[in-house]
Each structure stands twice: as structure tokens, then as C-alpha cells.
N, C-alpha and C positions, 0 to 999 in steps of 0.2 A: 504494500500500500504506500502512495504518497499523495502529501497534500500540494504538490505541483498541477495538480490537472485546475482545468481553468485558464483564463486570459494571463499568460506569462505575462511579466515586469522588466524590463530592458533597461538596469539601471547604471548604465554602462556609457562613458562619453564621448557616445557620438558610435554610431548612427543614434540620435536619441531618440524618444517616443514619436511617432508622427502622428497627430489629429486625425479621425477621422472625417472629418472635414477636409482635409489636405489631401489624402486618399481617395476620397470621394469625388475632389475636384480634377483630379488626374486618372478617374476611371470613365474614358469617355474613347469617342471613336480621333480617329486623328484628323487633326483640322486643315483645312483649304493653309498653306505655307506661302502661298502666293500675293494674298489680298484679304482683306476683312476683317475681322473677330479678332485672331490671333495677331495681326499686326496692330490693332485697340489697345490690345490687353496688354503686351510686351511693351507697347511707349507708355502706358500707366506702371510698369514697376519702377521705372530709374529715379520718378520721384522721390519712389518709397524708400528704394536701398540708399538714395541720399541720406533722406530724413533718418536710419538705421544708423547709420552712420556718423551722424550729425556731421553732415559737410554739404557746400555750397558745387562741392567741383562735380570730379567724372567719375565715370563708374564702366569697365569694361565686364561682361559676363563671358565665363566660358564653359564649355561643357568637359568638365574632371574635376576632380576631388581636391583636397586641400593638400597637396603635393603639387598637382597641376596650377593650383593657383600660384604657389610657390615660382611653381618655374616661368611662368606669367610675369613676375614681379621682375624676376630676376635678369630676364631676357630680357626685359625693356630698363632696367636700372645700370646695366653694365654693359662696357666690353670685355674682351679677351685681355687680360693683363690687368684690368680695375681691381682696386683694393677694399674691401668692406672691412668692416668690424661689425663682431655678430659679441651680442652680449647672451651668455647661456644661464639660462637657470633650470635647464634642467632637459628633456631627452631628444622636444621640441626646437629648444637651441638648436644642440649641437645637428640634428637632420636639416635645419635650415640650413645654420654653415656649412654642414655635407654637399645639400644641392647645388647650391650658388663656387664651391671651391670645384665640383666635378665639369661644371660649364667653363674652367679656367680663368675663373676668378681667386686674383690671390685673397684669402681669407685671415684675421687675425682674429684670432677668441678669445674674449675676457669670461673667463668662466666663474660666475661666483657660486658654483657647485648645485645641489639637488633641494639645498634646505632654506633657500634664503632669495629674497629676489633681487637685482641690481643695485649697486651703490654705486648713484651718479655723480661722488665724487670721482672715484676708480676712473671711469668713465672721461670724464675731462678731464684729469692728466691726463691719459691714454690719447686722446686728441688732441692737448698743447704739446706733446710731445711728436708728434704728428706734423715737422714746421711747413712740410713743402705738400700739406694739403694733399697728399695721396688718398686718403679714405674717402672713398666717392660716398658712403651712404653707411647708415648705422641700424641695424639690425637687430630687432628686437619681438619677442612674444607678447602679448599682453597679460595673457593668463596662458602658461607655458601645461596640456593637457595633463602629464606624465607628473609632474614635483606638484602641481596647481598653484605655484607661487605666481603672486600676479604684482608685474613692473608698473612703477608708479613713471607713466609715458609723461603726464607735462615735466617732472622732474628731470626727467631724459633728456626733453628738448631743452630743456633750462639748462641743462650743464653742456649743451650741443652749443649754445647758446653764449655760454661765460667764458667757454674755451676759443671763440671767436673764429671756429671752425665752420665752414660752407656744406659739411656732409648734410647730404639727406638725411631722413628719418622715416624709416619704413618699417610696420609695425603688424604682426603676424594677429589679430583678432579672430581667429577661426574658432578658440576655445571662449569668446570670451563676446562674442556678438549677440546682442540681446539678452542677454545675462548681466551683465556688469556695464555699469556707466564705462561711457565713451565717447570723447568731443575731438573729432578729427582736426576740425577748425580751428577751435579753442585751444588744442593743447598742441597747435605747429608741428600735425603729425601729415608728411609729405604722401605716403604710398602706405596704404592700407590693405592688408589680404584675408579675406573671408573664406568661406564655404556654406552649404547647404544643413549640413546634417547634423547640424547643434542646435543652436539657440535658434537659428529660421526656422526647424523644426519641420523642414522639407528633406528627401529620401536623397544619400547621396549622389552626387551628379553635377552640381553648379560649384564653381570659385568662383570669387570676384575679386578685383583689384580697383581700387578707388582710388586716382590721383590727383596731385592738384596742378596749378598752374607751373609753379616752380622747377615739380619733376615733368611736365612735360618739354618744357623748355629746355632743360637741362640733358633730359632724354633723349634729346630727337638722331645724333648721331650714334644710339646704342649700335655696336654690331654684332650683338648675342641678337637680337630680334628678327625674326623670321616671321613669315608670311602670317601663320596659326597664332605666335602669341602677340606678333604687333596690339599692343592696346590702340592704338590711332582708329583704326575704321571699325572698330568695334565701338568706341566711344563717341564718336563723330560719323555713323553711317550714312552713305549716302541711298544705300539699298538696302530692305531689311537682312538677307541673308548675311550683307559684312558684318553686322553684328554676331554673327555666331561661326563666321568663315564657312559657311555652307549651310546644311539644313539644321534648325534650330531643335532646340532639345524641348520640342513642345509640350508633351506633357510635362515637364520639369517644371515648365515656366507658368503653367495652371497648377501646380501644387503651391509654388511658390506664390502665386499670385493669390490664391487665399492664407496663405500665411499671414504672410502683410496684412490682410487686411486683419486679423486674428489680434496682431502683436501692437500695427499702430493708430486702426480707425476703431478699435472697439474697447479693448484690452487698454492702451495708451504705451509709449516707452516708460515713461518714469514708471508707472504701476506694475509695468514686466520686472523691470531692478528693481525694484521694493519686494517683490514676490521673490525674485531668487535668493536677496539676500537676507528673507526671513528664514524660507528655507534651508539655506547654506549655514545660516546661525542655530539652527534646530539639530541640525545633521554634527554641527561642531563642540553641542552643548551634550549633546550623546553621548559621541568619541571621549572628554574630557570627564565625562563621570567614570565610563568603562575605565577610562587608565586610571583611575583614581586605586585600581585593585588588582591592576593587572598590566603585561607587556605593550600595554596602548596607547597610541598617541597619535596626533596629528602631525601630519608633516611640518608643517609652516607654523611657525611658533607665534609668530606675531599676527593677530585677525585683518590687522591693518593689509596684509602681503599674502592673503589669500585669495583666492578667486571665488565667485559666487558659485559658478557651475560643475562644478565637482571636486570633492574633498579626497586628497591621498592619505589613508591611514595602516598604520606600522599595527599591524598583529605579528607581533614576532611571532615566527617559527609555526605558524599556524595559520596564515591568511591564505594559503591555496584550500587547503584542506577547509576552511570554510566558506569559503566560496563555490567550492562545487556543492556542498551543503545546502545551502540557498537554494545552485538552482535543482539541485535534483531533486530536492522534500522539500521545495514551499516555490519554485518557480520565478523567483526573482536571479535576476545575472547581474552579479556586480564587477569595475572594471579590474582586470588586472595589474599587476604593478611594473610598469614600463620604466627601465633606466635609473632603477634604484639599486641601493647598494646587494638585496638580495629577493628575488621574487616570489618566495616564501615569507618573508615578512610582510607584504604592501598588499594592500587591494586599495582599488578606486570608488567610492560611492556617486555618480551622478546624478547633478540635481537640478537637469536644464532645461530649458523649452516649454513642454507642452508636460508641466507635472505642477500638483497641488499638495495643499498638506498632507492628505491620506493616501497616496503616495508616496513621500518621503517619512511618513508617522509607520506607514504598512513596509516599508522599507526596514527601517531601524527594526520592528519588530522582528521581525525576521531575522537580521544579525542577531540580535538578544537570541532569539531559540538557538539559533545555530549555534551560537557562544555555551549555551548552555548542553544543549545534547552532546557536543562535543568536549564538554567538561575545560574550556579554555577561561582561564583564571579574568576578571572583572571587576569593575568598583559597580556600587550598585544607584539605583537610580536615575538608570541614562533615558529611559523610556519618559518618565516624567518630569528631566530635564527638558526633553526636546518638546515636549506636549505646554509647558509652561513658554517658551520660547513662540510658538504657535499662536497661544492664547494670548502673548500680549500684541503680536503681531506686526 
């Protein structure tokens, strides 16, 4: 017997939960790609991803994952022999710096390890020492998926800023979109890269890259850019298909297009961040009673350097073996631990998109059981730590 049968819980970040709403609006026959309806409906999102984003500028879509957006960025940020600086906090970093160094970009990494998120002092020395302006552009997560420690970006641009340095500032939000505040504009962040299958709470398939005026200008002689990730006619089409360099990822873009409307015509932005990071408070008020008695703890010591959409927590020596727990007798999937010191001690809890209290409250309970069948040592009272954290809301 188990208590898995039923509507499983996907508490894992990213693909996260899709609406069925979102599903529903992408279970349709395939639409006329030539004129009408579909071409309506695709000039109504770039509004929206703007407004996601809080920024005035551009916004290129493309059809691939948050790798492909990655390389998106990177082909239109550099050439062969450009210099970046990637700041790492954690597994996200270091694959960024991986992409952009394998396109023969020389790469520098400031690594301030898996537990802690950027010091933008580090940071600007690392850039006044920099005299003859080699570093074309500075590379950053917002909320890195793997450690969840999340970089304080105006800070970033501050010390980008004090060190009197001209690099860009291109900022990886793929974990961290509609979950956690974010001001493109405001916080003088140049090139911005998204995806689909987190906080937009659409099935993966779309990147985006948001640029502003400065990186395009700046841009325009990349010679990593190629036909497919040129941002230019994707951003500026003069035909619908340049926008997607061929046939568009339609049903994507009717998923996506009730998203939006879900997150910022009904729901609002600020009340999406209010909601995760009640939850994300609920989820952290747990973990810290559990260690109150036992091997547990949160990654990220400081709340301030956390991210809102999902929390990494240290079950030593015992987090796989509870995790398949979960899902086998009670059907919830939590994430595993990506690029930590050992993957036996980590799992990930996600708490993005398209999830409510009783979800993240039916969540935790579930680690409780499993902590307990399992006979894995605990402080007590995490269940109505995170229920009081709820209630005052």
C-alpha cells in the first residue's frame, strides 16, 4: 500500500506546477502562423514580459530552455577573445561561466562559494584592478537554483558603478522571475535572461533575453552572433516569423499568454512577491525548528540572501533516502541537491509559480512523516512554525 496514489506534487524547481489554465490554453488545434489571432496575441505579450521584468526596453523570445537563453545572451554580449567576469554562488554560476568560456570567451570567476551570495566589494576591486577595461560585461544569477542564495543586483551595479568601470551587467533571472522582486530599470541591470518553466509557470520551451539600449549599442559588432540567436530581428521584426527565426513555438506562446495574464492582470506583480515570500518564510520557519534537534539547516544563513522560490536544505546523510520517501508513500518530488559539497546531505524544496499555502503547508507535512518513518533525528514544532508564519501572512 501507499499513500502516493492521487494528483502527485512537483515540488521541484522548475519545471514547476503548470495551471491548469495554462494547459488548457495550449490544448487547442494549431493556429493559421501566417495572419490573424496568433499574430494578436504574440504583439500582446512583449508588453507583458516588459512589465515582468520591470523595464522600458527589449525583449527577444526564443524557443529553448534556460541554457539556450544563456547562449542567447552570450552570443550577442561577446566576441571571440572578450573577457567577462562571472560572479559564482553557487552551480548556476559556475555552468554560466562554463557556456560563455566554451564559445571562446576568456572567462574570470570570482567564486564566493555555495553558502553565501556576492560581496560587491570583492567585486570592485576585481574591476579597478581591471585598468585597461578588458571585462566587457559582468555576470551574475539573481537567485542562483542549486545554493538558492540570491545576489543583491543594485548592489552589483553600485560597485560596477564606484569602480568606474564600463562593463555591462547581465543578470541570469531564470530562478528568480516572478518570485522575487526585480527592477531591470531601476537597478542599471543591462541584459537580463529568463525562461518559461518557473515563476511564468508555462511548460519548458521559451528563454528570453531583455536588453536595453546601452547593450545594444554596444552589441552591435558581436561576432559570436549568428543568424538563430541574433537578438536584432527578433526584437525589432519586421515579419512575424523573425521573431522566432522560423515557425513560432505556438502553442508555447498561448500557454504563456494566459500566464501573464494569471500573474499580472488579475493576481498583480507585487501580490505574486508577497505570496512567495510568505511562503518561502513558512518553508524556512520549518527547516529552522527541524534543526533545532537534529542534522538540519538551511543553506543560506542570512534570510536577507535567500531566494523566495526555493529553499536548499542540508539533511545530512539522509536527504536522498528521504526524498525518494516522499515520493514513493505520499507522492510529492522534492529537488535534489545540485553542486553541493555532498548529494546525500541536500534536497531542494520549491516554492514557485503556481503554489499556495496548502501546498507548501501539505508539503512540509510530508517531510515531517518522512523524517519520522525514517527515524531521522529533528527539533520539534516545524509544522506549526510554518502554519503561524501563514497565518500572519
Amino acid at each position: 500500500m501507499t499513500l502516493a496514489q492521487g494528483r502527485p506534487y512537483l515540488a521541484i524547481p522548475g519545471p514547476s506546477v503548470m495551471p491548469d489554465r495554462v494547459l488548457a490554453a495550449m490544448h487547442r488545434a494549431a493556429p493559421d502562423i501566417y495572419a490573424g489571432a496568433l499574430h494578436e496575441m504574440t504583439a500582446s505579450l512583449y508588453p507583458d514580459l516588459r512589465a515582468v521584468a520591470r523595464t522600458a526596453h527589449h525583449v527577444a523570445i526564443y524557443i529553448g530552455n534556460g541554457h539556450a537563453a544563456w547562449e542567447a545572451a552570450n552570443s550577442n554580449l561577446f566576441s571571440r577573445g572578450d573577457r567577462a567576469l562571472v560572479l559564482v554562488t553557487g552551480q548556476f554560476g559556475t555552468s554560466w561561466a562554463s557556456s560563455v568560456e566554451r564559445l571562446g570567451v576568456r572567462v574570470d570567476r570570482l567564486d564566493f562559494g555555495r553558502h553565501a551570495p556576492a560581496d560587491p566589494a570583492r567585486l570592485a576591486e576585481a574591476l579597478r584592478a581591471d585598468r585597461g577595461h578588458e571585462i566587457r560585461a559582468v555576470l551574475v544569477t539573481h537567485v542562483d537554483t542549486a545554493s538558492t542564495a540570491r545576489n543583491d543586483v543594485a548592489a552589483i551595479r553600485a560597485a560596477i558603478d564606484a569602480a568606474g568601470h564600463p562593463a555591462l551587467l547581465a543578470v541570469d533571472c531564470i530562478a528568480s522571475l516572478a518570485c522575487d522582486p526585480f527592477e531591470m530599470d531601476a537597478w542599471g541591470v543591462d541584459v537580463m535572461v529568463g525562461a518559461s518553466q518557473k515563476g511564468l509557470m508555462t511548460p519548458p520551451g521559451l528563454g528570453f533575453v531583455w536588453f536595453n539600449e546601452r547593450a545594444r549599442d554596444r552589441c552591435k559588432g558581436s561576432d559570436l552572433r549568428t543568424p538563430y540567436w541574433d537578438w536584432t530581428p527578433r526584437a525589432f521584426a519586421e515579419e512575424y516569423w523573425q521573431q522566432f527565426c522560423g515557425t513560432a513555438p505556438t502553442h508555447h506562446l498561448y500557454g504563456l499568454r494566459e500566464a501573464l495574464n494569471m500573474l499580472l492582470h488579475e493576481e498583480g506583480l507585487e501580490a505574486v512577491w508577497a505570496r512567495h515570500a510568505v511562503l518561502a518564510r513558512a518553508v524556512w520557519a520549518a527547516v529552522t525548528a527541524w534543526g533545532q534537534g537534529g542534522d538540519i539547516a538551511l543553506n543560506i544563513a542570512d534570510p536577507v540572501a535567500r531566494g523566495h522560490s526555493v529553499t536548499s536544505v542540508r539533511v545530512g546523510g539522509a536527504a536522498e533516502r528521504l526524498r525518494q520517501w516522499c515520493a514513493r508513500e505520499a507522492g510529492v518530488t522534492l529537488g535534489i541537491g545540485l553542486g553541493m559539497e555532498s548529494a546525500d546531505d541536500w534536497l531542494r524544496i520549491a516554492h514557485m509559480g503556481h503554489v499556495n499555502a496548502h501546498m507548501t503547508l501539505g508539503a512540509l507535512s510530508v517531510i515531517e512523516a518522512g523524517m519520522r518513518a525514517l527515524g531521522i533525528a529533528r527539533g520539534p514544532g516545524a509544522l506549526d512554525a510554518a502554519a503561524a508564519v501563514i497565518a500572519a501572512g
